[in-house]
C-alpha positions as CSV (number, residue, x, y, z in Angstrom):
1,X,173.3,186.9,29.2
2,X,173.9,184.5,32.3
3,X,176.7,182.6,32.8
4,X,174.5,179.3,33.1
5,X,173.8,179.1,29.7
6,X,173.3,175.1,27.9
7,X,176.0,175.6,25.0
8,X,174.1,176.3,21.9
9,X,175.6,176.6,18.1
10,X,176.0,180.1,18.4
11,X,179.1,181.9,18.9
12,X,179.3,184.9,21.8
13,X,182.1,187.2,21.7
14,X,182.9,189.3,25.0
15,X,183.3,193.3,23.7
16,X,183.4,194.6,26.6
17,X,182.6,194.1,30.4
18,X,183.2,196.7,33.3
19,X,181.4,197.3,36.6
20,X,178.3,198.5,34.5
21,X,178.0,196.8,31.6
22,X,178.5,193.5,29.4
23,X,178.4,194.2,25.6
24,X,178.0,190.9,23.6
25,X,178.5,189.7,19.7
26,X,176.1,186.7,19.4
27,X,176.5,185.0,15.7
28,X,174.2,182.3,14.4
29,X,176.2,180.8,11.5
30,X,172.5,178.9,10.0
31,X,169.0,178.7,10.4
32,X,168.3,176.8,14.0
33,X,172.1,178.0,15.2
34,X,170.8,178.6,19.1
35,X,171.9,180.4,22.3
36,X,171.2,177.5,24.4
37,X,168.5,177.5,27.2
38,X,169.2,179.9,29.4
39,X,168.1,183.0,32.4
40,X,168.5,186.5,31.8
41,X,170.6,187.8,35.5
42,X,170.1,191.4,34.0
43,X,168.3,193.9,32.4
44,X,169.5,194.2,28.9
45,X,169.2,195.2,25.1
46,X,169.3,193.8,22.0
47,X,170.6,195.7,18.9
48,X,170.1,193.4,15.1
49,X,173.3,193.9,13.0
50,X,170.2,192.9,9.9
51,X,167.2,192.2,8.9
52,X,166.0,189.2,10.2
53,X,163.8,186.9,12.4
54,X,164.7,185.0,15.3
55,X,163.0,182.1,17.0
56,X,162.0,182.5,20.9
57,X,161.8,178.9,22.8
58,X,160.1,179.9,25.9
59,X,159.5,178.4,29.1
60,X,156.7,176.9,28.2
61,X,158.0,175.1,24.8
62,X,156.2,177.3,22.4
63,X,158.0,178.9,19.3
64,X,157.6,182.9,18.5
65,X,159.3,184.4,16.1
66,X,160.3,188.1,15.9
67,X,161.3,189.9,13.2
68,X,164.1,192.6,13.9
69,X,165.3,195.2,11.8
70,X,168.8,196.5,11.5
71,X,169.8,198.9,14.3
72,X,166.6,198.8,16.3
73,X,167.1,197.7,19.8
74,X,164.5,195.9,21.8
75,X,164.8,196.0,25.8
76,X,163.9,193.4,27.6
77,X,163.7,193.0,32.2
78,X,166.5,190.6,34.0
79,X,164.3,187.7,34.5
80,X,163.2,186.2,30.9
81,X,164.0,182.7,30.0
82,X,164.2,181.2,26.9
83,X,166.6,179.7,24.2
84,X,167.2,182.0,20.8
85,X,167.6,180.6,17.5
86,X,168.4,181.9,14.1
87,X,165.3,182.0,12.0
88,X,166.8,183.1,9.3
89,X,168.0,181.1,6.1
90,X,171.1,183.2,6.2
91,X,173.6,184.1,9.0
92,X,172.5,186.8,11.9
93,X,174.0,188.4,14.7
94,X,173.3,190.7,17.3
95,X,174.5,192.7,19.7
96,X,173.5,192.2,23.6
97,X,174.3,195.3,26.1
98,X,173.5,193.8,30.0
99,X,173.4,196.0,32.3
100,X,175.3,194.7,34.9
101,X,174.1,197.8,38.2
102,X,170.8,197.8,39.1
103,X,168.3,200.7,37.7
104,X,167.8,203.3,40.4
105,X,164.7,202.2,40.8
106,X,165.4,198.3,41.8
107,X,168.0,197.6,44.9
């Protein structure tokens, strides 16, 4: 995730950050815990740790939720904006892998 994030309620935990990669722990505590607003520098993935739903704020104000499985990754372009919150009447967290090098493709 970008370093210009608003502070949300959530918690982010560095794993591990090299050259190539950043490797996130996001935890949402309760339902509406949030990321913050913020800009995606990189292309990245998103791994559940649960079941769950979360709550996409975009751009544009509207509210879509997604609901995630445990283990499945979604991948998403550098680029997207929006602020995540918990959706969830329980705690969720997630795992977030930036890639930090451009794709072979993209210079």
């Amino acid at each position: 995730m970008c370093r210009d994030v608003k502070q949300g309620t959530a918690t982010s935990t560095v794993l591990i950050e090299n050259d190539r990669t950043r490797v996130t722990e996001w935890r949402f505590a309760e339902r509406g815990d949030n990321t913050g607003w913020h800009r995606h520098a990189y292309d990245y993935l998103v791994i559940p740790m649960q079941d769950g739903a979360l709550e996409i704020v975009g751009p544009d104000g509207i509210i879509t939720r997604s609901d995630l499985k445990q283990g499945v990754p979604y991948f998403r372009k550098a680029g997207v904006e929006h602020d995540v919150m918990n959706g969830n009447d329980h705690s969720f967290s997630f795992v977030e892998v930036e890639f930090l090098e451009p794709s072979a493709g993209r210079q």
